[in-house]
DRENLUMPA-141894 format. One record per atom (N, C-alpha, C, O): residue number from 1; residue in one letter; atom name; x, y, z. Coordinates in nm, 3 decimals, decimal comma, padded with zeros to 5 digits. Layout:
// DRENLUMPA-141894
{NUM 'A' 'CA' {X Y Z}}
...
***
This chain:
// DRENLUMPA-141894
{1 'X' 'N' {-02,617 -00,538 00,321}}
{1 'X' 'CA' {-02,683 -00,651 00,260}}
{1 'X' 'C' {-02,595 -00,704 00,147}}
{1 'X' 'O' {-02,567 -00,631 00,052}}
{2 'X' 'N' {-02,560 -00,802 00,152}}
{2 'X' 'CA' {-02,490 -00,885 00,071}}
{2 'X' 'C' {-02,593 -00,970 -00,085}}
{2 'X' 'O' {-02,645 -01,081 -00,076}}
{3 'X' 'N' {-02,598 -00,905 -00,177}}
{3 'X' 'CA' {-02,649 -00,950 -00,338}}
{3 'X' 'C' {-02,588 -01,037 -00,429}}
{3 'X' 'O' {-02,465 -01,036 -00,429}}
{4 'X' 'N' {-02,630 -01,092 -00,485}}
{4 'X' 'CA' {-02,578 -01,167 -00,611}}
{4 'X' 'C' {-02,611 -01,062 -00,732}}
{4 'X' 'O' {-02,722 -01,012 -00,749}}
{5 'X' 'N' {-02,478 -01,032 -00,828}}
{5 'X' 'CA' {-02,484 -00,998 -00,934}}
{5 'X' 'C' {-02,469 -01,103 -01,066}}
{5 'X' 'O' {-02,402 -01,199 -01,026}}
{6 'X' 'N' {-02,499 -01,118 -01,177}}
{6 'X' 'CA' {-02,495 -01,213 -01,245}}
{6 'X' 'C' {-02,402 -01,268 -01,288}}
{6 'X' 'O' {-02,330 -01,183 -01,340}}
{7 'X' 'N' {-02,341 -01,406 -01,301}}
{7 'X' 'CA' {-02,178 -01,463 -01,284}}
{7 'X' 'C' {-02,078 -01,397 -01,206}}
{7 'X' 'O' {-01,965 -01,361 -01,237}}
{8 'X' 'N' {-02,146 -01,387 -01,088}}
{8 'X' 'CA' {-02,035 -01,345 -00,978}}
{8 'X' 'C' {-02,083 -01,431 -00,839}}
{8 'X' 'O' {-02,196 -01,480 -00,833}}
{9 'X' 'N' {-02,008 -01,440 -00,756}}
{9 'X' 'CA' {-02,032 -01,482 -00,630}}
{9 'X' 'C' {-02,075 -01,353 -00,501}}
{9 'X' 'O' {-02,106 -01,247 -00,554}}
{10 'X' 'N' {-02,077 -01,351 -00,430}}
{10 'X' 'CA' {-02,122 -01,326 -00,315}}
{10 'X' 'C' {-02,071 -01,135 -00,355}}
{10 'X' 'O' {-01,953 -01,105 -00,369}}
{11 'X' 'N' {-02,184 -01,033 -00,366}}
{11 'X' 'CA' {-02,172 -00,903 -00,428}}
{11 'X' 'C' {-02,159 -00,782 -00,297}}
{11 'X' 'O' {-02,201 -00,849 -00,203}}
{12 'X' 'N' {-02,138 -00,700 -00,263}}
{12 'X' 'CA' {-02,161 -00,659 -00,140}}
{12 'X' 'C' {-02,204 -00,513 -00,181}}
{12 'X' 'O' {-02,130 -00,418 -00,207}}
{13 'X' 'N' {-02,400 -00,520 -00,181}}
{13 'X' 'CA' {-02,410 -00,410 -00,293}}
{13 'X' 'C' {-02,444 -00,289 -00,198}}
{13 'X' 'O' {-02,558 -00,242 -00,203}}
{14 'X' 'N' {-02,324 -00,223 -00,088}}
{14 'X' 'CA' {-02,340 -00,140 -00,021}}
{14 'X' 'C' {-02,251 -00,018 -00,103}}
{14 'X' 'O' {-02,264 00,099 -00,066}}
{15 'X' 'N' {-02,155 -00,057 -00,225}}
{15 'X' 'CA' {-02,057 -00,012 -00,220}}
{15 'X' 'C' {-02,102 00,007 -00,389}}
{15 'X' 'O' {-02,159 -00,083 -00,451}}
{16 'X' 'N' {-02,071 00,121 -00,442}}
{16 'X' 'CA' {-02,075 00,168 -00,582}}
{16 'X' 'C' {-02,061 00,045 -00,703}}
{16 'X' 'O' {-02,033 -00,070 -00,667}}
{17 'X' 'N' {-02,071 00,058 -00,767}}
{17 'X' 'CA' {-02,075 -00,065 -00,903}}
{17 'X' 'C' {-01,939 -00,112 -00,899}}
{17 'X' 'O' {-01,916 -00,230 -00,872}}
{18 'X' 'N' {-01,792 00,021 -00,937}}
{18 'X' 'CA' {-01,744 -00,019 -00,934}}
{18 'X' 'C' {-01,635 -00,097 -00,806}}
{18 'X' 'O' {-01,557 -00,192 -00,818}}
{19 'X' 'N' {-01,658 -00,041 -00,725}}
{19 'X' 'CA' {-01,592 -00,191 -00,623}}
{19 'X' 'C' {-01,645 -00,259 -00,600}}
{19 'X' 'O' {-01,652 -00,279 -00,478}}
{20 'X' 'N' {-01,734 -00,360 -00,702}}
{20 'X' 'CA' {-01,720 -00,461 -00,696}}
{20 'X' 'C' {-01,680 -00,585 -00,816}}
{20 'X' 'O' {-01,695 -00,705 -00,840}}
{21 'X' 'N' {-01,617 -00,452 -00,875}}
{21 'X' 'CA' {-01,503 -00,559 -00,968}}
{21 'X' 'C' {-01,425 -00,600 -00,949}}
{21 'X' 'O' {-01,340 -00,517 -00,916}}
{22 'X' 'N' {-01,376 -00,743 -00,950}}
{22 'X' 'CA' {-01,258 -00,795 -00,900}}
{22 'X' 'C' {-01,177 -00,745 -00,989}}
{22 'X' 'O' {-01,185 -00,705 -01,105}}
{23 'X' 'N' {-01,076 -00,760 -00,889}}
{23 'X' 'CA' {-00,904 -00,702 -00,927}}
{23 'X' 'C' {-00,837 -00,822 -00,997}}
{23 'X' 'O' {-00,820 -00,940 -00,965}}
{24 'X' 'N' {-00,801 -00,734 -01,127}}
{24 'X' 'CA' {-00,714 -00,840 -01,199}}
{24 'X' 'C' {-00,549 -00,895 -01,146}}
{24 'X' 'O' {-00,434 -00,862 -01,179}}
{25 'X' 'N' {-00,606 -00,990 -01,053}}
{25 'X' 'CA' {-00,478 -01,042 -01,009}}
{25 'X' 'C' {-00,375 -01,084 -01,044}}
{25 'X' 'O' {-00,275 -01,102 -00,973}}
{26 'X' 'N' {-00,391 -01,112 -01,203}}
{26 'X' 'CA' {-00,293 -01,213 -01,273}}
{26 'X' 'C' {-00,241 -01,099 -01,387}}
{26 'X' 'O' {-00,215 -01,135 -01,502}}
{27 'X' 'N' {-00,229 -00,977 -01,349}}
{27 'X' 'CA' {-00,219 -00,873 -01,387}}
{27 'X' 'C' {-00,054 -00,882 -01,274}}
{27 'X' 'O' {00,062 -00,888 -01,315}}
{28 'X' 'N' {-00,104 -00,878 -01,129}}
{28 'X' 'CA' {00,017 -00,791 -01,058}}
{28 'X' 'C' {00,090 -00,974 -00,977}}
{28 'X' 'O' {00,039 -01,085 -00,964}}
{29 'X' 'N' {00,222 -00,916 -00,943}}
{29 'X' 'CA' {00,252 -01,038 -00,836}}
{29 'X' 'C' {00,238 -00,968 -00,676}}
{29 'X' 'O' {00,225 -00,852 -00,637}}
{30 'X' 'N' {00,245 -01,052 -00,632}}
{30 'X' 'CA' {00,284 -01,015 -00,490}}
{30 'X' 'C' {00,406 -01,087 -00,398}}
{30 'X' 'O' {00,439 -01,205 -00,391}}
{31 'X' 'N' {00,467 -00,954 -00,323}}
{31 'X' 'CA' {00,615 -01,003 -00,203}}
{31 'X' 'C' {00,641 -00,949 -00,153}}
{31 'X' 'O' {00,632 -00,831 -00,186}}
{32 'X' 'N' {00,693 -00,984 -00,037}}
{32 'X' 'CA' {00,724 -00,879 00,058}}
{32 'X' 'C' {00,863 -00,853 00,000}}
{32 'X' 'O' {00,932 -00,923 -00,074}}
{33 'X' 'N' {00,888 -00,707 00,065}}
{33 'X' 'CA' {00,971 -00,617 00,035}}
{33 'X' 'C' {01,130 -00,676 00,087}}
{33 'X' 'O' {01,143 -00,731 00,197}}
{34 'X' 'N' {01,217 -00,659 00,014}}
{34 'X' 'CA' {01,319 -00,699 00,093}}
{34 'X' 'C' {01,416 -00,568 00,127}}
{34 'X' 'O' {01,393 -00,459 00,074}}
{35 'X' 'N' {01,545 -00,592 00,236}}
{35 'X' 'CA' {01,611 -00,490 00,267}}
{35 'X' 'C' {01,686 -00,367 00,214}}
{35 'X' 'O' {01,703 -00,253 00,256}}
{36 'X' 'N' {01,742 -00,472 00,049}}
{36 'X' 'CA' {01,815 -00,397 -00,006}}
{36 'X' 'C' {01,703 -00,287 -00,111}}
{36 'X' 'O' {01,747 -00,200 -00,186}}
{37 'X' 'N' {01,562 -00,315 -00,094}}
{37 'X' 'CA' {01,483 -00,238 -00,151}}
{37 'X' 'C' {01,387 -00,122 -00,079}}
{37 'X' 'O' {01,278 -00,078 -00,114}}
{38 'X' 'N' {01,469 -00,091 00,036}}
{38 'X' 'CA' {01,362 -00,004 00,095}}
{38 'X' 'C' {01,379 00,141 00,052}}
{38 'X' 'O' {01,290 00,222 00,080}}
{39 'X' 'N' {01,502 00,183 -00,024}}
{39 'X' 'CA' {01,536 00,289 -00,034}}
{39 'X' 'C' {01,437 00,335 -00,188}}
{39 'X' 'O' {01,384 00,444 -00,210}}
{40 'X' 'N' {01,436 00,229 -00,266}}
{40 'X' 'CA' {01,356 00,261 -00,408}}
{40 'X' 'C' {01,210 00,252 -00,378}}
{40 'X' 'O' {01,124 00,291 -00,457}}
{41 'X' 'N' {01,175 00,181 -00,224}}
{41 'X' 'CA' {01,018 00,184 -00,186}}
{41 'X' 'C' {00,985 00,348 -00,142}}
{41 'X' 'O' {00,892 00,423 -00,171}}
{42 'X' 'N' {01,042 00,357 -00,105}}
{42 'X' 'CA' {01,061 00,480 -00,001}}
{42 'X' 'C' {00,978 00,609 -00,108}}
{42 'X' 'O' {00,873 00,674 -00,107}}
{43 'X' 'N' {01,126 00,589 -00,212}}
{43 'X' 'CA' {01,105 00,660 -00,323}}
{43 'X' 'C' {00,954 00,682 -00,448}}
{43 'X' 'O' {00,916 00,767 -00,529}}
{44 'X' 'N' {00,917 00,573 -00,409}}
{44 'X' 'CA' {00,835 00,547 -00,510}}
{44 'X' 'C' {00,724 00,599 -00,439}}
{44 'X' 'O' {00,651 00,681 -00,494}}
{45 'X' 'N' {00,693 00,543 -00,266}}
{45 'X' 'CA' {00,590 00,627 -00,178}}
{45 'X' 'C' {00,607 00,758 -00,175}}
{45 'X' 'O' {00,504 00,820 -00,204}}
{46 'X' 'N' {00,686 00,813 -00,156}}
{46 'X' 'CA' {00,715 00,959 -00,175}}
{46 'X' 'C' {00,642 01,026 -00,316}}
{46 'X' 'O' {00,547 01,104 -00,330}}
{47 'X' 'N' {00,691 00,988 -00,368}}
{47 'X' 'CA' {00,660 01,103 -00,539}}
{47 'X' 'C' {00,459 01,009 -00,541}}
{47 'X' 'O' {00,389 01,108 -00,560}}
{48 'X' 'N' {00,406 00,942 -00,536}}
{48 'X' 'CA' {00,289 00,937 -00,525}}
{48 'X' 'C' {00,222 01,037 -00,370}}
{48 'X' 'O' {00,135 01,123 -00,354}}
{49 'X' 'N' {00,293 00,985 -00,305}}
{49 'X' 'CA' {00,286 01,080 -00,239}}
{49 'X' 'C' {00,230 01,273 -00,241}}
{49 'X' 'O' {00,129 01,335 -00,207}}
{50 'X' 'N' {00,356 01,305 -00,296}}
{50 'X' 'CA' {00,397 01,428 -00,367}}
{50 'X' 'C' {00,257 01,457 -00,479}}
{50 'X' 'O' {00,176 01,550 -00,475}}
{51 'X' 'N' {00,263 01,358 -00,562}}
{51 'X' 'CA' {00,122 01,382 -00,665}}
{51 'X' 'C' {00,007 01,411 -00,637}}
{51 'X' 'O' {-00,065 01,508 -00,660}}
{52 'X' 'N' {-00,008 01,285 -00,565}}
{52 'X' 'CA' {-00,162 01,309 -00,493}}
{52 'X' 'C' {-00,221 01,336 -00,360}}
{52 'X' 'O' {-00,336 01,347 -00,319}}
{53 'X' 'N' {-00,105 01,344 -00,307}}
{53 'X' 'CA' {-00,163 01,375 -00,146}}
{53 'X' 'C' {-00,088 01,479 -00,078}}
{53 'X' 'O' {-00,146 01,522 00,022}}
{54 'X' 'N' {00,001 01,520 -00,098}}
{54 'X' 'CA' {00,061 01,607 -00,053}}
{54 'X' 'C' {-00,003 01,763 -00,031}}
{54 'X' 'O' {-00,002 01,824 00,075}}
{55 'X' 'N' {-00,061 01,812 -00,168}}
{55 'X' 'CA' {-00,137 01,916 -00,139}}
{55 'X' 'C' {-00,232 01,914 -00,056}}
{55 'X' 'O' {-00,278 02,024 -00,024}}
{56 'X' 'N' {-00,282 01,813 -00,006}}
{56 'X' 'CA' {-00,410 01,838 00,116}}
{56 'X' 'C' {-00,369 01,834 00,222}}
{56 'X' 'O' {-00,439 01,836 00,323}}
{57 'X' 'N' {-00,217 01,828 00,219}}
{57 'X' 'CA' {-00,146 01,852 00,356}}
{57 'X' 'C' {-00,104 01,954 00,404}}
{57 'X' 'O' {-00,043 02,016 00,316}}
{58 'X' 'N' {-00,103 02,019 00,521}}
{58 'X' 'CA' {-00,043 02,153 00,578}}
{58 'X' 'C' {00,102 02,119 00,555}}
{58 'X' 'O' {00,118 02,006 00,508}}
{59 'X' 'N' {00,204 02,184 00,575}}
{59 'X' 'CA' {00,337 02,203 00,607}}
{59 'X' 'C' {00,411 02,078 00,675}}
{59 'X' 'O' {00,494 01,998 00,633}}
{60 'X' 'N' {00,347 02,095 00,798}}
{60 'X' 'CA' {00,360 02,019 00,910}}
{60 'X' 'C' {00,353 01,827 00,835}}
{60 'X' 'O' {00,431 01,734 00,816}}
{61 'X' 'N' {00,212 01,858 00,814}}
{61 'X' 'CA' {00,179 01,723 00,799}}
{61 'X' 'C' {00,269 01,641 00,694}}
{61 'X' 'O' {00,301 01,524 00,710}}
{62 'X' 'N' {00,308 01,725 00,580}}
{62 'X' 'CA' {00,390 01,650 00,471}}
{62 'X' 'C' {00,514 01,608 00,561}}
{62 'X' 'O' {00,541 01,490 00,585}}
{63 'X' 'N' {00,592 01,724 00,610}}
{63 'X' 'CA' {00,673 01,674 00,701}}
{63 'X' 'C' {00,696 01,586 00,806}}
{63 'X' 'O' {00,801 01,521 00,808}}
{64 'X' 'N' {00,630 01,579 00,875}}
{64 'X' 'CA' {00,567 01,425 00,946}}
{64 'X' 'C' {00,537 01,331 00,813}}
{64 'X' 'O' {00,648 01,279 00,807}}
{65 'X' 'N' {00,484 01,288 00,733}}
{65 'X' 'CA' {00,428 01,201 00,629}}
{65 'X' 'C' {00,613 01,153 00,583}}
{65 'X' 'O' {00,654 01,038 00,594}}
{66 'X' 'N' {00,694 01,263 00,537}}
{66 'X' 'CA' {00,810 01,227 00,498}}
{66 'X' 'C' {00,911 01,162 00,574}}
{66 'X' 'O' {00,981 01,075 00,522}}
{67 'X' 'N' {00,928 01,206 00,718}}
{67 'X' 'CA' {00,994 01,162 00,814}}
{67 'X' 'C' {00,951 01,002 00,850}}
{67 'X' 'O' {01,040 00,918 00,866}}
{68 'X' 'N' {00,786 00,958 00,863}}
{68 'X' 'CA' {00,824 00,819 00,842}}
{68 'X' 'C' {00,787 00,741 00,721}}
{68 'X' 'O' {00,741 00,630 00,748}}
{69 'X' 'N' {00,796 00,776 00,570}}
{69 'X' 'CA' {00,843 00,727 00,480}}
{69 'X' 'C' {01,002 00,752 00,444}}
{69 'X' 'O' {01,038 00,748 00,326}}
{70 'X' 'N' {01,073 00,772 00,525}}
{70 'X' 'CA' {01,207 00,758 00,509}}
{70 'X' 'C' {01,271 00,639 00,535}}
{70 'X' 'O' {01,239 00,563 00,626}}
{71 'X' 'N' {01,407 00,611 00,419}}
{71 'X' 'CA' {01,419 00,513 00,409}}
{71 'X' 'C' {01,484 00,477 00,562}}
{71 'X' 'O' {01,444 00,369 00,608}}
{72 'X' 'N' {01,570 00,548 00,638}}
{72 'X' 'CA' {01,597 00,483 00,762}}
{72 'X' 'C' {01,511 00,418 00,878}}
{72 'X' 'O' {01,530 00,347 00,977}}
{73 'X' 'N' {01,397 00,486 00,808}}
{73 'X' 'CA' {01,304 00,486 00,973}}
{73 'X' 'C' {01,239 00,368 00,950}}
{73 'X' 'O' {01,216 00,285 01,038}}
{74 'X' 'N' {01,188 00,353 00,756}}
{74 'X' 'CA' {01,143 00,271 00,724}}
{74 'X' 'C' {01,221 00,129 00,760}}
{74 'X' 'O' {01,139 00,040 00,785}}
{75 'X' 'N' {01,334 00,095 00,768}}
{75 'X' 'CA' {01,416 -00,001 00,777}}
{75 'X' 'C' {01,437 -00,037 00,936}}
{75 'X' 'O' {01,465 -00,152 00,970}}
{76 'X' 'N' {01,422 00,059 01,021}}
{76 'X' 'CA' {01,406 00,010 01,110}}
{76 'X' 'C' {01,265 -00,011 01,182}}
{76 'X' 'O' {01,270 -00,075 01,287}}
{77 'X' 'N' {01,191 00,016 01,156}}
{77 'X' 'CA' {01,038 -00,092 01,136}}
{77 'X' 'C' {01,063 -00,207 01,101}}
{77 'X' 'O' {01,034 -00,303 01,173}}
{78 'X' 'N' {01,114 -00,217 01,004}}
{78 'X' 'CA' {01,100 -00,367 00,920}}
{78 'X' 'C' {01,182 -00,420 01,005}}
{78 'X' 'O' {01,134 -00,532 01,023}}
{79 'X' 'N' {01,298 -00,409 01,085}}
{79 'X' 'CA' {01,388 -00,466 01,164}}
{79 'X' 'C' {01,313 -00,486 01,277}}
{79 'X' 'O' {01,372 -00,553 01,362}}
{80 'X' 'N' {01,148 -00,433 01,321}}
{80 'X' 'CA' {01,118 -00,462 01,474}}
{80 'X' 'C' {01,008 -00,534 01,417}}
{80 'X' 'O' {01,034 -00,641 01,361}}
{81 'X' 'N' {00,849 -00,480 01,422}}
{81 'X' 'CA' {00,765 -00,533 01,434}}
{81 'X' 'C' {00,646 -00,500 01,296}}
{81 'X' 'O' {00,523 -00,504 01,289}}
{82 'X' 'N' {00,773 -00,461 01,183}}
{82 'X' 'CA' {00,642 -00,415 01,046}}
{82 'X' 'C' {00,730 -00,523 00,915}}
{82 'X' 'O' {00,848 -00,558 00,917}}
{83 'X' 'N' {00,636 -00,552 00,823}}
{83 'X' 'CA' {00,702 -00,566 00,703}}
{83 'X' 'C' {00,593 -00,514 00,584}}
{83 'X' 'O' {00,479 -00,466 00,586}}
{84 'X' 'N' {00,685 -00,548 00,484}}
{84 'X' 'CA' {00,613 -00,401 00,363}}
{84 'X' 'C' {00,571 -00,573 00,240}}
{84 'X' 'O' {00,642 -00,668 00,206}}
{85 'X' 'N' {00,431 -00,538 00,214}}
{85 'X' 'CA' {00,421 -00,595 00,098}}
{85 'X' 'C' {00,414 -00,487 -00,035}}
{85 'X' 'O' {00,377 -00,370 -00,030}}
{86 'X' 'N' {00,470 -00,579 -00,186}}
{86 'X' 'CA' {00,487 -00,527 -00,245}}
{86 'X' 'C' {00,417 -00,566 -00,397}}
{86 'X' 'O' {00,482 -00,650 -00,459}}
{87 'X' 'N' {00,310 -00,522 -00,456}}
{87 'X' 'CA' {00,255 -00,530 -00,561}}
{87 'X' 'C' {00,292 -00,448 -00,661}}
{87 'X' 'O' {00,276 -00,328 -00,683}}
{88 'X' 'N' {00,385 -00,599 -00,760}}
{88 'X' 'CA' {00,461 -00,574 -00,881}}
{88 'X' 'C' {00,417 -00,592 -00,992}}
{88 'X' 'O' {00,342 -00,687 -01,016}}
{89 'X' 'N' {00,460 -00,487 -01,100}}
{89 'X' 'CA' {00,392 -00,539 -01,246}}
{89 'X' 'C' {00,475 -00,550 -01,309}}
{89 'X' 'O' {00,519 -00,443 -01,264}}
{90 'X' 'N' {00,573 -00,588 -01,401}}
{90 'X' 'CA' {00,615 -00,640 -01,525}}
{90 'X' 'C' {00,725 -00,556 -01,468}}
{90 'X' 'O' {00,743 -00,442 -01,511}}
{91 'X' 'N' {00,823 -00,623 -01,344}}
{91 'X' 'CA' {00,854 -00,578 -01,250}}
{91 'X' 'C' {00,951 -00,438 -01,178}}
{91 'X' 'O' {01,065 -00,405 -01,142}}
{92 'X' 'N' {00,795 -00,384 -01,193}}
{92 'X' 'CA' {00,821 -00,215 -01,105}}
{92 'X' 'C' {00,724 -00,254 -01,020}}
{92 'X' 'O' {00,641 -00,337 -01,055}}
{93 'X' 'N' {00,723 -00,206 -00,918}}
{93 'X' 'CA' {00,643 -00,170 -00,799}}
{93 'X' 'C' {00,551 -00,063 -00,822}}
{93 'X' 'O' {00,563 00,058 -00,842}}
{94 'X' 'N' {00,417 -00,177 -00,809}}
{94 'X' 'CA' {00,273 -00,122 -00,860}}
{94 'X' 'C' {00,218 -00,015 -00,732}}
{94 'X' 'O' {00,162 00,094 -00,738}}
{95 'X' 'N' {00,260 -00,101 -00,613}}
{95 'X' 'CA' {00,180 -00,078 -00,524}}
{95 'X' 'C' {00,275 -00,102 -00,387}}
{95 'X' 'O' {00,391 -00,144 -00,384}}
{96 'X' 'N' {00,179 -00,059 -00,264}}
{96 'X' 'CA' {00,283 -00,137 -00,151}}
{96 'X' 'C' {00,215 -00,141 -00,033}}
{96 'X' 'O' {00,145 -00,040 -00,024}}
{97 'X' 'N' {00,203 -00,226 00,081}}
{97 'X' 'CA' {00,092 -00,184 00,229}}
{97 'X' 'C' {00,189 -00,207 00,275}}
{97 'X' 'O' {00,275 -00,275 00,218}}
{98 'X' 'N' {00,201 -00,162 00,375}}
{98 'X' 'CA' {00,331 -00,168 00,535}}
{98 'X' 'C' {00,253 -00,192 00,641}}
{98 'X' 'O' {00,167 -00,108 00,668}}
{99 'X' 'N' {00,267 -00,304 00,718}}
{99 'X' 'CA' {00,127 -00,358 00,837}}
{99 'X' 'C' {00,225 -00,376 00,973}}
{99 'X' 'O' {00,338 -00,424 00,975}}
{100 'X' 'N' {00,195 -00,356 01,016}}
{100 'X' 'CA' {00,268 -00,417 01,167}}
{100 'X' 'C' {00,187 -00,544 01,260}}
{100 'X' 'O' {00,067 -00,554 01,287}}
{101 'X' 'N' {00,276 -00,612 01,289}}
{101 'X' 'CA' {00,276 -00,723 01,330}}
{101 'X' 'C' {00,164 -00,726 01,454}}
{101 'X' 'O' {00,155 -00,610 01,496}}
{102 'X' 'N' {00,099 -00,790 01,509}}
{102 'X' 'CA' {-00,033 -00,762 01,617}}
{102 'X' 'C' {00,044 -00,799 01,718}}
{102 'X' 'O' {00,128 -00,887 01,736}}
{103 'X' 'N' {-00,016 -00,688 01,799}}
{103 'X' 'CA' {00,094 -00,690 01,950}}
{103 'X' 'C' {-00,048 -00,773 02,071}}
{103 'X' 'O' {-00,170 -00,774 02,079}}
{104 'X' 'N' {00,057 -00,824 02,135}}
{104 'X' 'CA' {-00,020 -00,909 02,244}}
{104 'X' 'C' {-00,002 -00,829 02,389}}
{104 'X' 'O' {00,115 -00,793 02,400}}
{105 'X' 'N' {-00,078 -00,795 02,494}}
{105 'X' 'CA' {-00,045 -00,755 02,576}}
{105 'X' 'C' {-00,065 -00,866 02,679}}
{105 'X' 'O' {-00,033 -00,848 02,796}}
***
């Protein structure tokens, strides 16, 4: 069910208080990633990585997780059918999604 909260538009009150605060946009920029930066993306996914997610991983799984956040493998994605956006702040790389392109059969 979709609510109105007061000076807001359209609320979606399925979801805890706080997501539904908008994101301070004018806070971050947004761009896609370019080539000569996949190696410092890589890097930056990794050690968040490492922080917060890594321990809930078996052995295996980090290893798989690392193999395709590597910067080669990563680069050749971006060379077929993925590209990486990149959410910057006062410019370091805040953030990042990697999407692949929708395949048609």
């Amino acid at each position: 069910m979709i609510g109105r909260a007061p000076g807001s538009e359209h609320v979606d009150t399925r979801f805890p208080t706080g997501y539904n605060r908008p994101m301070e946009a004018e806070k971050y920029s947004y761009r896609c990633m370019s080539t000569d930066e996949v190696a410092d993306v890589c890097h930056f996914v990794n050690s968040v990585f490492d922080r917060s997610v890594a321990p809930l991983y078996t052995k295996r799984g980090r290893c798989k997780f690392r193999e395709y956040a590597d910067p080669e493998a990563t680069s050749l994605r971006i060379r077929s059918d993925h590209f990486v956006l990149l959410a910057v702040e006062d410019g370091r790389v805040a953030g990042i999604i990697e999407m692949r392109l929708p395949r048609r059969s």
